[in-house]
N, C-alpha and C positions, 0 to 999 in steps of 0.2 A: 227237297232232299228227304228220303225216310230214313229213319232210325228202328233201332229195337229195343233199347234200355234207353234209362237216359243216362248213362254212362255216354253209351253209343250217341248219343247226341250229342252231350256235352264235346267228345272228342271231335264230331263233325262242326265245330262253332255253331248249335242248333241252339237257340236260347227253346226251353219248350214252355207249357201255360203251370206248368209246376214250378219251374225254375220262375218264372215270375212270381208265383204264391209265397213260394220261401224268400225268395230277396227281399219284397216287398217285409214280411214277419221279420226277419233278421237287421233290418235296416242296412245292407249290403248291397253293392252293386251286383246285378247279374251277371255281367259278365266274369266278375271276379269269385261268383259262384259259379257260376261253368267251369273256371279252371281249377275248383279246389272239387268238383264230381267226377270232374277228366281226368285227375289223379287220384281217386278215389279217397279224399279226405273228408268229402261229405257224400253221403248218402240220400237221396232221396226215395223213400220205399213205397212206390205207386205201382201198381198191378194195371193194365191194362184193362179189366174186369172191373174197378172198384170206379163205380161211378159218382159214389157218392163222398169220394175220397177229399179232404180238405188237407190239401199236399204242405209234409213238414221234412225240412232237414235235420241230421241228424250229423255230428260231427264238427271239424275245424271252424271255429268263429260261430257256431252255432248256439242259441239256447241251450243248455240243459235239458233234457226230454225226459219224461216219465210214461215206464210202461204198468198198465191196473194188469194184472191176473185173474181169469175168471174159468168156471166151464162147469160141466156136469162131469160129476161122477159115480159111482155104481152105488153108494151111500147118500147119494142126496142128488135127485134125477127130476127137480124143480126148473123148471126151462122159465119159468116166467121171473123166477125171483133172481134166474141168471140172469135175463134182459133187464129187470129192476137194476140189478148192477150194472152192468152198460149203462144205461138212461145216467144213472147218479155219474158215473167216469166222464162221461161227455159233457155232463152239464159240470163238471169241477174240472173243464178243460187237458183233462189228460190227453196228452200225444196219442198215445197208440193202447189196444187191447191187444191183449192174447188170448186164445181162444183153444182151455188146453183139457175141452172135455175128452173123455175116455172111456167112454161107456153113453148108450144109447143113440139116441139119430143125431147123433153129429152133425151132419151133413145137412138137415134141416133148421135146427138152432145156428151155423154157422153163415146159412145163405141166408138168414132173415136179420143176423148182425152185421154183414156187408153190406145187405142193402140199407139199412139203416145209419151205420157210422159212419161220420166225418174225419174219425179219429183213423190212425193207419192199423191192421190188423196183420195179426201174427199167427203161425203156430207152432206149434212141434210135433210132423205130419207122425213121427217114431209112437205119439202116445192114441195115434187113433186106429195104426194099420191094425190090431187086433182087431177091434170091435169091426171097422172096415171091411175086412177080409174073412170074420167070421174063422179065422184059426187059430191054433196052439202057435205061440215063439214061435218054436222050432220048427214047424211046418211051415214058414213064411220063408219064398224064393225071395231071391234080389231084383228084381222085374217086380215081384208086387211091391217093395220096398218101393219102389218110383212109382206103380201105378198111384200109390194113395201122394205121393210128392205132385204127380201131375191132376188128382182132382181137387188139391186143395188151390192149385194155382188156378185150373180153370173157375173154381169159385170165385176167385179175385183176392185172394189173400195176398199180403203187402208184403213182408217176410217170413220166413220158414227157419226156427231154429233147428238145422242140420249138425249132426254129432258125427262129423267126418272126421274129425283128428283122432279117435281115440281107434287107431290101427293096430295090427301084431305087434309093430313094436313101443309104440306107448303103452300098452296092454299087458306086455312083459316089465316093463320100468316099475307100473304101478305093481303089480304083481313081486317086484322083488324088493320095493319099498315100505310095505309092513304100516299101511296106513294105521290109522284111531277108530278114524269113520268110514273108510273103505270107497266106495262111490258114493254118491248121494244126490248124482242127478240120476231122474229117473228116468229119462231116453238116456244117458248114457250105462246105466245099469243094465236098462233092457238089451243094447247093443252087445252090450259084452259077455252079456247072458246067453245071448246070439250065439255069437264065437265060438263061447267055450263050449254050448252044446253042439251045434253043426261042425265046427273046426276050420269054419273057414273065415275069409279078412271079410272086413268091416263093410260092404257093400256098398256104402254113400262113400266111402275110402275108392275102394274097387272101380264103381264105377260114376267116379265125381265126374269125370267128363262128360257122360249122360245125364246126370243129374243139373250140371248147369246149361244145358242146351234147354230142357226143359226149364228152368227158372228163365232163360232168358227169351224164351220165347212170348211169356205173360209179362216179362220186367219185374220178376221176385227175386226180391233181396235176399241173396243169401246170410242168415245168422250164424257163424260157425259158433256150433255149442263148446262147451267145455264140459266136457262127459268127468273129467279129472279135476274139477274145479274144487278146494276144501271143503270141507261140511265141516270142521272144526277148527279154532285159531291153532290146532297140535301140528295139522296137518299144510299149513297153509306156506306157500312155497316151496313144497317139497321139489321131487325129480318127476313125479307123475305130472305135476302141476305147470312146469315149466317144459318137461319134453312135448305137452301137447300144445301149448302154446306158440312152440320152434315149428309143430307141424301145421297150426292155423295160422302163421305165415308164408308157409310154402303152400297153403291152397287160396289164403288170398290173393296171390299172384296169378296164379291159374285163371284166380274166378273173373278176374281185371281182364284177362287175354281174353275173355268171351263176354265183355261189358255186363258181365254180372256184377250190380253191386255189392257189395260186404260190408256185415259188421261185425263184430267179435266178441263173443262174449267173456266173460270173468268171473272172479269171486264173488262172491262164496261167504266163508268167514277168517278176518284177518284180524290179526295184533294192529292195534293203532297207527304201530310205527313202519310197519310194513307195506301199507297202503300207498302211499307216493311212490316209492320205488319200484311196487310193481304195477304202478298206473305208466311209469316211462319205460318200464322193459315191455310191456305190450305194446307200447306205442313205436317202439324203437323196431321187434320184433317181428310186427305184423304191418310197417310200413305206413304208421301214421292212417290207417284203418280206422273209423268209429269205436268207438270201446263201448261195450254193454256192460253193464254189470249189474248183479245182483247184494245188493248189499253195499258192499259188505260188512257182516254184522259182526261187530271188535270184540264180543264175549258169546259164551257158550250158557250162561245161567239165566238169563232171561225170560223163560215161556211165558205167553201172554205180554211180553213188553219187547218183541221184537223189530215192532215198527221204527220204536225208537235206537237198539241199536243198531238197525240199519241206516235210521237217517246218519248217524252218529259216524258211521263207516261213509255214507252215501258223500256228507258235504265235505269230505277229506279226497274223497276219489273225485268229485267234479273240479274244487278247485286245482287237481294234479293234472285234468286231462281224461277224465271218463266223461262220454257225450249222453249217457244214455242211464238210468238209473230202476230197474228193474222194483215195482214198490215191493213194501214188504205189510202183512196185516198183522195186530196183535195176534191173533189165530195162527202163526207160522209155528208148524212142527207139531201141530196140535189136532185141527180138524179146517175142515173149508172153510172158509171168512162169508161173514153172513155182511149185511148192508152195510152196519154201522163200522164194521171193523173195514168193508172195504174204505169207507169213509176217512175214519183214523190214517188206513196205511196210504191216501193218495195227499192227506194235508202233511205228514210226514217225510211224503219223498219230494214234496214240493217241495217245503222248505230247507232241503237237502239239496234240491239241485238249483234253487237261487242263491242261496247261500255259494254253491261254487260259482254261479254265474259275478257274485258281487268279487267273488276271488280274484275270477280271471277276468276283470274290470272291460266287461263286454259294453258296450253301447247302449244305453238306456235301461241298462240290466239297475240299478238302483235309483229308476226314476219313481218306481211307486214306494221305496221305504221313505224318501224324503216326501212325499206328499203325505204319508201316515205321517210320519215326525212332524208336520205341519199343524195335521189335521190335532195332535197330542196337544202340539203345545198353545190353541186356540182354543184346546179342550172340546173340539166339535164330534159328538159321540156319532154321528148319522155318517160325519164322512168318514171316520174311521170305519163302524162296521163296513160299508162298501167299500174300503181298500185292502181289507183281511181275503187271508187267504181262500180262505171259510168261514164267513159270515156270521150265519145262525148261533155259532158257540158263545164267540165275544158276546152277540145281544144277549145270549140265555144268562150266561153272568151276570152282567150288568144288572139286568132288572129283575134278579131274583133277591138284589137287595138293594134298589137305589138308594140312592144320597140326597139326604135332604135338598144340599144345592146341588143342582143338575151340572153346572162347571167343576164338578169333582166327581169322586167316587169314591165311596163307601167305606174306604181302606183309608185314604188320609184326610175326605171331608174337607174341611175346610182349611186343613192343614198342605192340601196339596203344594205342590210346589209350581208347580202351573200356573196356578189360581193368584197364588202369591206374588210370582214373578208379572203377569201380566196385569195386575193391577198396582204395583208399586212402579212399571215402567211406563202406565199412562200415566201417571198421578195421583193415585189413589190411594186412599189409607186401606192399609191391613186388618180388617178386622175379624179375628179367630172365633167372637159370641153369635 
């Protein structure tokens, strides 16, 4: 029997060789992931094209997932030290890239990253149709808007964040809502930029039913963007925020009737206490859909330390129910992330989305902090570093100032409590000289 997504499979009872990769990582039965893809409660983002693809789920009962951010842009047009960062994202097992150059050969940096990643790949086709098309905004039809929609797909690209919701009339809501930060994504900037110069609707709005026949043709995931997503905790839950989210419920309905997958994206930046509440009104809203989310980062005064409060936002939003954790690099708001900051922001959003995973008390999801708690309290320094997140830091610590006795360190010596506890419970005298 053939298929065309694996939506469309899952609905035909097709178990496919992706839905075996994911059961298999999830420790889940497949069949019982078919039925949570057949409802579209998990995602699985495999292109037809991406050969090299090491197939993950995304959504209900699922791991936590992390997506790296990378690409070229008109200020920094380095293609190698982009793939540098791919190499470092894979080798620190992130899920997925995204792939959000904007300027230069796109199209070549993007085919020699499909062929190369295991990890699932992304875009947001809105930030390349310029350079693609070679025009001004305003001179871009709705037809080329999908041409660059369908040669990112023919590439093999895994998902596509799509800014279909922000229509005339979300468009108008934001407009009479008197935002802080105004937009501050930048395909949903661009689109509305769109608009207001030509005067017409939102073209991926317009003509969404073309646009998922083309996704469903490769099996790309549609990402519905949040064009209206806050850029400040002032602005966060507003009426822009929440009427586009009413309207990326009413298209992931749509995208299910064409077994186009969905995921959904999110905030942004939020108040602390904000976050859970509207991790269950997306979820309520958009029909138990995968949730993306960027962030969300709980303060506005940070540059340079926004990695952290987006973990800080991130393990609040996993453990309510976001599947998907967009990272963030100390570089956010600032300029591109070079190696090391991509490095920071991917050990960041890890520990941001285990941390929800230990929340929502998934299966096997804290089987390596108790092997670290083991490895602690035996004091075995070799098998700690290899149960860290990130390895290389813990050692560089460590032996930048070792401990006389190697069963300790540095900070309590021989005073440790480790050290203490495990020689006074075999027998052994305490001794501090």
């Amino acid at each position: 029997m053939e298929y065309t997504t694996q939506m469309d499979a899952a609905k035909k009872g097709i178990v496919t060789p992706q839905m075996e990769t994911v059961a298999k990582k999830e420790h889940i039965d497949v069949k019982e992931l078919m039925g949570l893809v057949a409802k579209g409660s998990v995602a699985i983002p495999a292109n037809i094209n991406h050969k090299s693809l090491d197939a993950e789920g995304v959504g209900e009962k699922m791991r936590t997932k992390i997506n790296v951010n990378l690409g070229i842009s008109k200020d920094c047009m380095d293609y190698e030290m982009e793939m540098d960062k791919v190499r470092l994202a894979i080798d620190m097992k992130a899920e997925a890239i995204m792939d959000l150059s904007c300027y230069g050969k796109t199209h070549e940096f993007r085919t020699k990253l499909i062929e190369y990643s295991p990890a699932m790949i992304g875009t947001v086709p809105m930030y390349d149709a310029i350079g693609y098309l070679e025009k001004d905004l305003k001179e871009i039809t709705a037809s080329e808007f999908l041409d660059v929609i369908e040669a990112h797909a023919k590439e093999g690209v895994d998902f596509m964040t799509i800014h279909a919701g922000i229509n005339r009339r979300t468009a108008s809501v934001f407009k009479e809502t008197g935002r802080l930060t105004n937009i501050v994504s930048r395909g949903g900037s661009l689109i509305f930029a769109w608009m207001e110069m030509t005067g017409n609707e939102n073209p991926f709005y317009e003509y969404y039913d073309d646009v998922l026949d083309i996704l469903q043709k490769y099996d790309v995931t549609i990402s519905l963007g949040d064009a209206c997503r806050p850029g400040s905790t002032a602005d966060a839950t507003d009426a822009a925020h929440i009427t586009e989210l009413v309207e990326l419920g009413v298209l992931t309905k749509r995208a299910w009737e064409k077994n186009v997958q969905v995921m959904v994206e999110g905030p942004g930046h939020m108040a602390l206490d904000e976050i859970a509440a509207n991790m269950k009104l997306q979820k309520r809203l958009c029909h138990n859909a995968p949730f993306y989310v960027l962030g969300p980062l709980v303060t506005d005064i940070a540059p340079g330390y926004d990695h952290i409060t987006s973990a800080i936002g991130g393990a609040v939003a996993a453990a309510n129910g976001a599947d998907f954790l967009c990272y963030v690099t100390p570089a956010e708001h600032l300029r591109l992330p070079d190696k090391d900051d991509v490095r920071e922001g991917i050990v960041a959003a890890k520990i941001a989305a285990h941390a929800g995973d230990i929340a929502k008390h998934l299966p096997h999801s804290r089987d390596v902090d108790d092997k670290m708690s083991d490895a602690r309290r035996r004091v075995d320094w070799e098998e700690m570093f290899s149960l860290a997140i990130e390895p290389e830091k813990p050692r560089r610590f460590f032996e930048q100032m070792p401990p006389e006795d190697t069963h300790t360190c540095s900070m309590c010596g021989k005073m440790c409590a480790a050290r203490t506890m495990n020689r006074i419970l075999s027998g052994e005298n305490v001794n501090l000289k």
